[in-house]
TORTOR-196162 format. One record per residue: residue number from 1; residue in three letters; x negated, y, z of N, C-alpha, C in turn. Coordinates in Angstrom, 1 decimal. Layout:
<sites>
nr NUM rest ALA n.c1 X n.c2 Y n.c3 Z ca.c1 X ca.c2 Y ca.c3 Z c.c1 X c.c2 Y c.c3 Z
...
</sites>
This chain:
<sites>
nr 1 rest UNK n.c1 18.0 n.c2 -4.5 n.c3 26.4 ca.c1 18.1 ca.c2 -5.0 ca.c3 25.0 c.c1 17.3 c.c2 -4.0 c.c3 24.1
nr 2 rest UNK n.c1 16.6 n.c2 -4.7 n.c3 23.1 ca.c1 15.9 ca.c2 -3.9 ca.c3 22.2 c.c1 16.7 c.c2 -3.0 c.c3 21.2
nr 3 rest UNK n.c1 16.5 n.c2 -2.1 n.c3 20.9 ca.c1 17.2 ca.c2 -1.3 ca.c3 19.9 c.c1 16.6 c.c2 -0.7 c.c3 18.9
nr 4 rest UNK n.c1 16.6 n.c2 -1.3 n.c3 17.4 ca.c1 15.4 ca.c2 -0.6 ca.c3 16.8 c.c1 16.0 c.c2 0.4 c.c3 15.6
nr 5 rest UNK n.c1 15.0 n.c2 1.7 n.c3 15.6 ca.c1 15.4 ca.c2 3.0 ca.c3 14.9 c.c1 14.8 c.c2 2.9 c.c3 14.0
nr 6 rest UNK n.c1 15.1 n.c2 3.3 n.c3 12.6 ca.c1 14.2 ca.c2 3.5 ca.c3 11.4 c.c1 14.9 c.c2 4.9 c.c3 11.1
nr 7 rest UNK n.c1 14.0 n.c2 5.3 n.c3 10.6 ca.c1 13.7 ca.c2 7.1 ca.c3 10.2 c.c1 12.8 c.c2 6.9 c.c3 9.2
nr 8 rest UNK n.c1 13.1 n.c2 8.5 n.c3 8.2 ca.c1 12.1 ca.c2 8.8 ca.c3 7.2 c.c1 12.3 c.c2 8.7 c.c3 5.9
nr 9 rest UNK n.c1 13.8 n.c2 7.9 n.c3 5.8 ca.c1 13.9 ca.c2 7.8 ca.c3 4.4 c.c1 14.5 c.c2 9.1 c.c3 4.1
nr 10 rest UNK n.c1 15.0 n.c2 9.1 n.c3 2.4 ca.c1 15.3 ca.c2 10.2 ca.c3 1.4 c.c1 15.3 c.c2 10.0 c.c3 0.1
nr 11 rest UNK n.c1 15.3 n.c2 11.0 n.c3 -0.6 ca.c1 15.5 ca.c2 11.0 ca.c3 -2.3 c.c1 14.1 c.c2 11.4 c.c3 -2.1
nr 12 rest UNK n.c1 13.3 n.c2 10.8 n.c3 -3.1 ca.c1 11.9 ca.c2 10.9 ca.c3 -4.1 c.c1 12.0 c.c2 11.0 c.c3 -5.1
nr 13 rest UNK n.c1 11.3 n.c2 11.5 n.c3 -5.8 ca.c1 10.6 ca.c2 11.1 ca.c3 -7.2 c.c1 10.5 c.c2 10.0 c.c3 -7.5
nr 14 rest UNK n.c1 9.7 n.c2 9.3 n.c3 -8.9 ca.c1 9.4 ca.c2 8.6 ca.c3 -8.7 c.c1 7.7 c.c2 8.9 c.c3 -8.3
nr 15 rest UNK n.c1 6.7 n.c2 8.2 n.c3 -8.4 ca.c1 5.7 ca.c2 8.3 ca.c3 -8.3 c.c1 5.1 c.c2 9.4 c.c3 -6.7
nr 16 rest UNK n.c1 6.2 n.c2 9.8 n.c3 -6.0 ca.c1 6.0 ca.c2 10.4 ca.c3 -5.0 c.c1 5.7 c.c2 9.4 c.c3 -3.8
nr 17 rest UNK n.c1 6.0 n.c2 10.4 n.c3 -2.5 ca.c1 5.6 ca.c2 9.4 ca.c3 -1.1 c.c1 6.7 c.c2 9.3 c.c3 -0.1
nr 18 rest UNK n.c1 6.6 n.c2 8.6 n.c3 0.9 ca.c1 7.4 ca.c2 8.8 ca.c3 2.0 c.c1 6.7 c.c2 7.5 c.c3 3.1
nr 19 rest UNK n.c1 6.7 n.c2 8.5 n.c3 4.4 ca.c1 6.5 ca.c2 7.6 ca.c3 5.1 c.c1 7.8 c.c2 7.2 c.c3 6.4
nr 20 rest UNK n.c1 8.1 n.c2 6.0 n.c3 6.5 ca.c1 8.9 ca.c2 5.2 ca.c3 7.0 c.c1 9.0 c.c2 5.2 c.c3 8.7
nr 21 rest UNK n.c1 9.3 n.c2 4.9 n.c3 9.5 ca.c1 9.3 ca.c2 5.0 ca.c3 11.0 c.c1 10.3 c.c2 4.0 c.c3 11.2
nr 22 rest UNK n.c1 9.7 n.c2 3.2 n.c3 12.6 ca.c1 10.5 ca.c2 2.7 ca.c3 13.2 c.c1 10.0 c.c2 2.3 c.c3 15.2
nr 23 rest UNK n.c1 11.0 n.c2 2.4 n.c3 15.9 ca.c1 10.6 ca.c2 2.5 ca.c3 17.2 c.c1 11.1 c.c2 1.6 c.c3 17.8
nr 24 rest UNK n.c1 11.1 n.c2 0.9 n.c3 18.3 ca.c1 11.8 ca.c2 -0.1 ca.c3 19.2 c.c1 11.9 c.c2 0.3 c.c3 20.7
nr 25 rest UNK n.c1 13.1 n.c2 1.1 n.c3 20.6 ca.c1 13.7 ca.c2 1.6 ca.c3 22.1 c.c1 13.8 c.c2 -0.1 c.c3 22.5
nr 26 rest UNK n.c1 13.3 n.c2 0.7 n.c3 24.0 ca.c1 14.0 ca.c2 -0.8 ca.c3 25.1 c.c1 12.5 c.c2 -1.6 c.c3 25.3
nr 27 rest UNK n.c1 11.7 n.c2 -1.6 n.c3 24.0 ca.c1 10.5 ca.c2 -2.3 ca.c3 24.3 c.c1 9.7 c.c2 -2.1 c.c3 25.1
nr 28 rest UNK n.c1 8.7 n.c2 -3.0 n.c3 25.6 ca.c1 7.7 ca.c2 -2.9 ca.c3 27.2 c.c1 6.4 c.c2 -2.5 c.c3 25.6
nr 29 rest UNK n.c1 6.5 n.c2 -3.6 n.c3 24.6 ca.c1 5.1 ca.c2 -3.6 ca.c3 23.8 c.c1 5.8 c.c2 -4.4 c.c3 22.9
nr 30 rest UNK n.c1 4.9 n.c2 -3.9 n.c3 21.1 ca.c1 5.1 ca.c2 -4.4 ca.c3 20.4 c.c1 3.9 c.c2 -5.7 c.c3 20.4
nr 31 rest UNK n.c1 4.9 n.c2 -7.1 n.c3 21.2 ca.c1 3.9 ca.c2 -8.2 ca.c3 20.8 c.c1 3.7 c.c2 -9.1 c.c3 19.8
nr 32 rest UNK n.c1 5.0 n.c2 -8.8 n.c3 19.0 ca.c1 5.0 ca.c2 -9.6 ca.c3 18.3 c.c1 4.3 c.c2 -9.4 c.c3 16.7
nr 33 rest UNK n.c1 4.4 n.c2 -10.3 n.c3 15.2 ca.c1 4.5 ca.c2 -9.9 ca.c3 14.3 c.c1 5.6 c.c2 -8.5 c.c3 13.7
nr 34 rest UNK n.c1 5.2 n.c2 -7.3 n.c3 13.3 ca.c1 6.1 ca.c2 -6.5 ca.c3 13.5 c.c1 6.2 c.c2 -6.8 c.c3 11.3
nr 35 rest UNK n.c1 7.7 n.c2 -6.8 n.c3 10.8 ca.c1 7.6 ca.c2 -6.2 ca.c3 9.6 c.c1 8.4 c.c2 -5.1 c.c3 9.5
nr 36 rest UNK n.c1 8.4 n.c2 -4.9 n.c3 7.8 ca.c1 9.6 ca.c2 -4.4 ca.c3 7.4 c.c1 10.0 c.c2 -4.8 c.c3 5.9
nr 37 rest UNK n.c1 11.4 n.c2 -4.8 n.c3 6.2 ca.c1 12.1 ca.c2 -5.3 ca.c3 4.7 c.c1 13.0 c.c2 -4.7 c.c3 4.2
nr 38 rest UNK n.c1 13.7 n.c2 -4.3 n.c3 3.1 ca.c1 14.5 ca.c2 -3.7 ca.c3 2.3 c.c1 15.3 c.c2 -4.5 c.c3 2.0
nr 39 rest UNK n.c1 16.5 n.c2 -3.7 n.c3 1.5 ca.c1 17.7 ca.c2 -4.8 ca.c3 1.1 c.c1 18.5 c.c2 -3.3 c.c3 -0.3
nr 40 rest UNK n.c1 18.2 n.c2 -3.5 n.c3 -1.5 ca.c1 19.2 ca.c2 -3.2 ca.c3 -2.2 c.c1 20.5 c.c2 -3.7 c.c3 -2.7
nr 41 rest UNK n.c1 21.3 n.c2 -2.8 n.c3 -2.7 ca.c1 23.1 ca.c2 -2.8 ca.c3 -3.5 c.c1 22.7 c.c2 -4.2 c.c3 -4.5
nr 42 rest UNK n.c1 23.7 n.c2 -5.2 n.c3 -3.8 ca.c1 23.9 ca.c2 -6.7 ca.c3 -4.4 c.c1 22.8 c.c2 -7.5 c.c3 -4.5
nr 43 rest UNK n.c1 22.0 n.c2 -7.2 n.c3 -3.5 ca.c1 20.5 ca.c2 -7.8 ca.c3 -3.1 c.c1 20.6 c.c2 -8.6 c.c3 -2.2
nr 44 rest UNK n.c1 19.8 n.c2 -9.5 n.c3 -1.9 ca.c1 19.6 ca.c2 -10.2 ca.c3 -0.5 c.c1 18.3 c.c2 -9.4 c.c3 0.3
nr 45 rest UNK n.c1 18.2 n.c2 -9.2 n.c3 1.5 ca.c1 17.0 ca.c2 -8.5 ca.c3 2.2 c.c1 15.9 c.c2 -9.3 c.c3 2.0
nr 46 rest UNK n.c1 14.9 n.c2 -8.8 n.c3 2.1 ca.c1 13.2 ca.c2 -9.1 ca.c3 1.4 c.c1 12.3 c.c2 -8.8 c.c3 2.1
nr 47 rest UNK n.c1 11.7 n.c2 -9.6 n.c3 2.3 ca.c1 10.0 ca.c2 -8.7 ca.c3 3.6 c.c1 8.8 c.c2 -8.0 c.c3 2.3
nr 48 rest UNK n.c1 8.6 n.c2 -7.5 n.c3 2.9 ca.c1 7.9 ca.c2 -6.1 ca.c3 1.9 c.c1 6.6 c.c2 -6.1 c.c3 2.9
nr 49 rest UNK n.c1 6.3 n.c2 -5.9 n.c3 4.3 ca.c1 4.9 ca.c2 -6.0 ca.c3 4.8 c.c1 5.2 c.c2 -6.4 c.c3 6.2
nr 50 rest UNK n.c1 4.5 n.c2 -7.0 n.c3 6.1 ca.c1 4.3 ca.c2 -7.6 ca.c3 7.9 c.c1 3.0 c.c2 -7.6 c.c3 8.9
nr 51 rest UNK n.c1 2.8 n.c2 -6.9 n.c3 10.2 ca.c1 1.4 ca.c2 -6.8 ca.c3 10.4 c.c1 1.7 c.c2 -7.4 c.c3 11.9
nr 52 rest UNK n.c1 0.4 n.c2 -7.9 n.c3 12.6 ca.c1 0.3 ca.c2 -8.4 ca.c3 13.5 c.c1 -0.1 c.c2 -8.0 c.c3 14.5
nr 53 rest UNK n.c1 -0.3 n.c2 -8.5 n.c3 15.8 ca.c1 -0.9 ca.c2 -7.4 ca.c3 17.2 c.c1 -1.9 c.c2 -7.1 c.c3 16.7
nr 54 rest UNK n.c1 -3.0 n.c2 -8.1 n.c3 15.7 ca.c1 -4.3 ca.c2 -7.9 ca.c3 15.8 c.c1 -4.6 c.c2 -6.4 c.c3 14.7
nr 55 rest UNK n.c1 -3.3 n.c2 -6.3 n.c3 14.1 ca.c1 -3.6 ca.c2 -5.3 ca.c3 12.7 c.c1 -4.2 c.c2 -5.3 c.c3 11.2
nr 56 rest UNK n.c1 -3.6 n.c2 -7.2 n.c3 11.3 ca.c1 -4.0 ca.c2 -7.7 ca.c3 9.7 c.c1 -2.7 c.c2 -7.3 c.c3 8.8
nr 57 rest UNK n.c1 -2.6 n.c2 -6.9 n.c3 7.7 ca.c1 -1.2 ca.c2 -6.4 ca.c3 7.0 c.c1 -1.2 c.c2 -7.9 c.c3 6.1
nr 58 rest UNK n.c1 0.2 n.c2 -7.8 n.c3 5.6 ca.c1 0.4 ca.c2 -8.8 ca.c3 4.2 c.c1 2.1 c.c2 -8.0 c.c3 3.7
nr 59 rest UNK n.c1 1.4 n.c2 -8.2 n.c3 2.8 ca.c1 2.5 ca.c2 -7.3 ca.c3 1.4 c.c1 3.0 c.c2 -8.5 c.c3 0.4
nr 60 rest UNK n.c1 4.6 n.c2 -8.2 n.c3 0.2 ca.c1 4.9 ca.c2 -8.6 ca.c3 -0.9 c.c1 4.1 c.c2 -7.9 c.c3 -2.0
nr 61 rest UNK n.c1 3.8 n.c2 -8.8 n.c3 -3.1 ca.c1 3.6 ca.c2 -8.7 ca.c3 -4.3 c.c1 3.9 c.c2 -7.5 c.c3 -4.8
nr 62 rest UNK n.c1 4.8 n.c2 -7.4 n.c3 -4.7 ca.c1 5.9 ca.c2 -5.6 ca.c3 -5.4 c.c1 5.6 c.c2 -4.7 c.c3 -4.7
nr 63 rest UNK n.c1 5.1 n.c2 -4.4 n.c3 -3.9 ca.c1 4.1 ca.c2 -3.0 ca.c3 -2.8 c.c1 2.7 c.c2 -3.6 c.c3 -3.0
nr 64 rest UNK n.c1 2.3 n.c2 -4.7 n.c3 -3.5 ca.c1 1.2 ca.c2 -4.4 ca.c3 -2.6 c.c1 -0.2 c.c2 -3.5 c.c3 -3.7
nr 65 rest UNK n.c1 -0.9 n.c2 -3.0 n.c3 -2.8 ca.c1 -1.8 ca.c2 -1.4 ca.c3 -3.4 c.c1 -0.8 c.c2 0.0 c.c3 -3.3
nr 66 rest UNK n.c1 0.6 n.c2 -0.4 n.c3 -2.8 ca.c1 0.7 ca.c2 0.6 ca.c3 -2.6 c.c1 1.7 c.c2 1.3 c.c3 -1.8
nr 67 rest UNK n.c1 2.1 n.c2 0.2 n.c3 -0.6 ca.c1 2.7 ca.c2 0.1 ca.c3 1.0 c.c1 1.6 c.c2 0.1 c.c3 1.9
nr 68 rest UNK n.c1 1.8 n.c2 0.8 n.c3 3.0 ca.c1 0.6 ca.c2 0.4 ca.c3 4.0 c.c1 1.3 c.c2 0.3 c.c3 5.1
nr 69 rest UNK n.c1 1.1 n.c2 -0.8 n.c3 6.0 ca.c1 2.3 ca.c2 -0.9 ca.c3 7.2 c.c1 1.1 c.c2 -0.5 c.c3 8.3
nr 70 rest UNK n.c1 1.6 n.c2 0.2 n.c3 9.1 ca.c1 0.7 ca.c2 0.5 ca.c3 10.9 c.c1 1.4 c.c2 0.3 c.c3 11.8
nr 71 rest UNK n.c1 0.7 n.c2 0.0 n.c3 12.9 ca.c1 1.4 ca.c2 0.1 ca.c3 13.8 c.c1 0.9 c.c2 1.2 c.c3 15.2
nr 72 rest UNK n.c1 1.6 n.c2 1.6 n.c3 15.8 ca.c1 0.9 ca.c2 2.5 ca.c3 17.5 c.c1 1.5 c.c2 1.6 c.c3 18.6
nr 73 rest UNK n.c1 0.7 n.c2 0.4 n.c3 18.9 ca.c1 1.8 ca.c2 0.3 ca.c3 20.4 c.c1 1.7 c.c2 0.9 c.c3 21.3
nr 74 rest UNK n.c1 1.0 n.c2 2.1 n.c3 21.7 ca.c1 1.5 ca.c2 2.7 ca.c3 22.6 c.c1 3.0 c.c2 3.8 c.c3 22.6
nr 75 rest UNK n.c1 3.4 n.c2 3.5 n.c3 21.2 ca.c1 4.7 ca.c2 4.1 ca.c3 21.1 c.c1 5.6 c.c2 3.4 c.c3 20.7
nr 76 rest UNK n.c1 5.3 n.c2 1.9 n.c3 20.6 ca.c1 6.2 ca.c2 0.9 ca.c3 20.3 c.c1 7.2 c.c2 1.4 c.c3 18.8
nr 77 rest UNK n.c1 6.4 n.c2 1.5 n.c3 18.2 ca.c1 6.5 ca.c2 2.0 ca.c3 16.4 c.c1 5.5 c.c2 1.2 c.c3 15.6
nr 78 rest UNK n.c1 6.4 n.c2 1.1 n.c3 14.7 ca.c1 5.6 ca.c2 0.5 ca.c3 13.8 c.c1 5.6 c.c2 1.6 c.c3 12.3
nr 79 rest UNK n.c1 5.0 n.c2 2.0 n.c3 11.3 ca.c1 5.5 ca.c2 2.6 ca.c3 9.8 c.c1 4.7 c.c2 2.0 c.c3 8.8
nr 80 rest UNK n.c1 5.1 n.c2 2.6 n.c3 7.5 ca.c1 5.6 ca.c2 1.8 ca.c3 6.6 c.c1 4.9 c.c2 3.5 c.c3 5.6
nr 81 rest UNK n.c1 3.8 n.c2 3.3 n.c3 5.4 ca.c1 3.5 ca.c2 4.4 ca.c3 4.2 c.c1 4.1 c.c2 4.0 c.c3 2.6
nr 82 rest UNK n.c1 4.9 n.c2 4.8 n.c3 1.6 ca.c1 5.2 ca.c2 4.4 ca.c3 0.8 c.c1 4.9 c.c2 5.2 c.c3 0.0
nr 83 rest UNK n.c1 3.8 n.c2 4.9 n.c3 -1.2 ca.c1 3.0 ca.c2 5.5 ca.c3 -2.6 c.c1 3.3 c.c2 5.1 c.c3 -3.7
nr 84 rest UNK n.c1 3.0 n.c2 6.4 n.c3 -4.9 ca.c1 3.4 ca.c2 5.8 ca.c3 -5.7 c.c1 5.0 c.c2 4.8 c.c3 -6.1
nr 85 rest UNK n.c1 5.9 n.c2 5.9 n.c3 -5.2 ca.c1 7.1 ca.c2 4.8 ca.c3 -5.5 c.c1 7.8 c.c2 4.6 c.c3 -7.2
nr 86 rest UNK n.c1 8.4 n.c2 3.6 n.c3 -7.0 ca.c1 9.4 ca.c2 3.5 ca.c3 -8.3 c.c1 10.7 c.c2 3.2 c.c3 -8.1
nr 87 rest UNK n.c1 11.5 n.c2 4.0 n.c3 -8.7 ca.c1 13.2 ca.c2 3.4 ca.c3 -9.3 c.c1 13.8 c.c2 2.0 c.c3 -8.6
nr 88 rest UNK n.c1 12.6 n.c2 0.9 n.c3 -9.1 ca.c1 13.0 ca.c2 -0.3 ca.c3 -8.1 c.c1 12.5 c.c2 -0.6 c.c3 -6.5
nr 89 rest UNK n.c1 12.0 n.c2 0.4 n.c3 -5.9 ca.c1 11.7 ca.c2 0.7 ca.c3 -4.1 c.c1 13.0 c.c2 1.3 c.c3 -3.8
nr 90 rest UNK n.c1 14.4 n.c2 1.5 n.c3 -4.4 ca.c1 15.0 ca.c2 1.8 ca.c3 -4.1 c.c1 16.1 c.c2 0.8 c.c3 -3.2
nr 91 rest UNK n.c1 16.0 n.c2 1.0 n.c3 -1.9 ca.c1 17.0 ca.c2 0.1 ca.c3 -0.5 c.c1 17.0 c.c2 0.7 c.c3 0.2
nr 92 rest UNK n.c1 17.7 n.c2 0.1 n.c3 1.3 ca.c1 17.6 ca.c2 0.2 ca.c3 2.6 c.c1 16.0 c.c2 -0.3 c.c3 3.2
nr 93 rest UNK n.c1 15.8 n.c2 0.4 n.c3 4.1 ca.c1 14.9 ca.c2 -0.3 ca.c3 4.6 c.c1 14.8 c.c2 -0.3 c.c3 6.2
nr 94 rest UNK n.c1 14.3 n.c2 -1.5 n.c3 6.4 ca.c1 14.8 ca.c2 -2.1 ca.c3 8.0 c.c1 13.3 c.c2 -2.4 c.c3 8.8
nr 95 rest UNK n.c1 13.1 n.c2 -2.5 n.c3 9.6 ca.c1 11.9 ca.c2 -3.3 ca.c3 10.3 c.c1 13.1 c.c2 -4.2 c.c3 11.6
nr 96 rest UNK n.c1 11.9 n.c2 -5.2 n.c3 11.9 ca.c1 11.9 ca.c2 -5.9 ca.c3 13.0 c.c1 10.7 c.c2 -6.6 c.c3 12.9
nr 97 rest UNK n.c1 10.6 n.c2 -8.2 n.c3 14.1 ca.c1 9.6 ca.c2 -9.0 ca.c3 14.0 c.c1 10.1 c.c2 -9.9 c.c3 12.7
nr 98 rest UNK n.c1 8.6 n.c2 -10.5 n.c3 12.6 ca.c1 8.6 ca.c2 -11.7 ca.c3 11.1 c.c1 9.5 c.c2 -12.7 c.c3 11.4
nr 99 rest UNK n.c1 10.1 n.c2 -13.0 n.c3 12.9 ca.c1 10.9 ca.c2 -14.0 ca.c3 13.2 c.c1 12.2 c.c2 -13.3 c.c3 13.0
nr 100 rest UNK n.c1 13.0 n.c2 -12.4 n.c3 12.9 ca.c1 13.6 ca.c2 -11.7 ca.c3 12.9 c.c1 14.4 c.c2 -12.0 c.c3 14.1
nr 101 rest UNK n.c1 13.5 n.c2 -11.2 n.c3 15.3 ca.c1 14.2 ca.c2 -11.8 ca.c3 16.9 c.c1 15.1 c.c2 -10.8 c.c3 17.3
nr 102 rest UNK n.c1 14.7 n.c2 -9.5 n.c3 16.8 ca.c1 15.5 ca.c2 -8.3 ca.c3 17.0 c.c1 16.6 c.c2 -8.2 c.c3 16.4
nr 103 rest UNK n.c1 17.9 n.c2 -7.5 n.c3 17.4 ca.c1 19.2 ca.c2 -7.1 ca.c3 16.5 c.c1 19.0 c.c2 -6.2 c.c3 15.5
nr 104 rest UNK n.c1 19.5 n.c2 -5.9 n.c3 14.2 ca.c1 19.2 ca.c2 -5.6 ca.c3 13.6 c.c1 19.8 c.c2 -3.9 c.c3 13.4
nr 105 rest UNK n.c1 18.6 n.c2 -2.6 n.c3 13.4 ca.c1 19.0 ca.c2 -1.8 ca.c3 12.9 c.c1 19.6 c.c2 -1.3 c.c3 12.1
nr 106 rest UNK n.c1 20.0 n.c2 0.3 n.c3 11.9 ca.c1 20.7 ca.c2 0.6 ca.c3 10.7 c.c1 19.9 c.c2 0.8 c.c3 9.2
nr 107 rest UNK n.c1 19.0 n.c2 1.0 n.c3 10.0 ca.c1 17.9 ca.c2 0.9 ca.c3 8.5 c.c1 17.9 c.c2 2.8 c.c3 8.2
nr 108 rest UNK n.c1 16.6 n.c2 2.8 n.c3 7.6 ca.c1 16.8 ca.c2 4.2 ca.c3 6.3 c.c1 16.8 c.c2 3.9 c.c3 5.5
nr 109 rest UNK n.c1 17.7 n.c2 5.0 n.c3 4.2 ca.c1 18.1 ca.c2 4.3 ca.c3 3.0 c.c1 16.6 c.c2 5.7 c.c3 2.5
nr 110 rest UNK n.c1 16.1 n.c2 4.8 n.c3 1.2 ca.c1 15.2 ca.c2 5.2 ca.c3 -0.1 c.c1 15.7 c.c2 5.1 c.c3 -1.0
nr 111 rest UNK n.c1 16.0 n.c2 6.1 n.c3 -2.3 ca.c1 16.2 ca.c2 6.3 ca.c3 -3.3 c.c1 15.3 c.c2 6.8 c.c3 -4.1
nr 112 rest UNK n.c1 14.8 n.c2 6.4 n.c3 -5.2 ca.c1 13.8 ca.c2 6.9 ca.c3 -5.9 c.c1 14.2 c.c2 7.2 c.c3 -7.5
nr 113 rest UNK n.c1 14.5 n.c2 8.0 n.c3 -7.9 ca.c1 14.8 ca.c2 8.9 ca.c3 -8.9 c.c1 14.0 c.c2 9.4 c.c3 -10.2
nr 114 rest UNK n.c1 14.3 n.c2 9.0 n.c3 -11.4 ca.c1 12.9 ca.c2 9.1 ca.c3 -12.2 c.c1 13.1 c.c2 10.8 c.c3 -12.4
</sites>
């Protein structure tokens, strides 16, 4: 069974960085669409970027210029560079696939602080 880890979050600034991690213990290969999404206090969860085997990205609207999603499959990780944050990048943040096939990790939480 797949088991996926997110690492990296913390308290920022605003306008500071952080970059995000996530690993999918258990996996042979990341084949699928990999994203990741956030979920803020009395929020419903959101996809924020999603990238493909081939390594095309697509960003919500509210990151985009300034999320960059990668992936390594030889380490079966995917991250999540985060620039230029604001006050409202403030969630949890989760990955899995675009299908959401994976059980769902605990996420790292992001706080961004003016």
């Amino acid at each position: 069974q797949v088991q996926l880890v997110e690492s990296g979050g913390g308290s920022v600034l605003a306008g500071g960085s952080l970059r995000l991690s996530c690993t999918a213990e258990g996996a042979f290969f990341l084949i699928n669409q990999m994203a990741w999404y956030r979920q803020a206090p009395g929020k419903q969860r959101e996809l924020v970027a999603v990238m493909n085997s081939r390594g095309s990205p697509r960003y919500a609207d509210s990151v985009k210029g300034r999320f960059t999603i990668s992936r390594d499959n030889a380490k079966n990780t995917v991250y999540l560079q985060m620039n230029s944050v604001k006050p409202e990048d403030t969630a949890k943040y989760y990955c899995n696939t675009s299908d959401e096939q994976y059980k769902w990790g605990q996420g790292t939480q992001v706080t961004v602080s003016t």
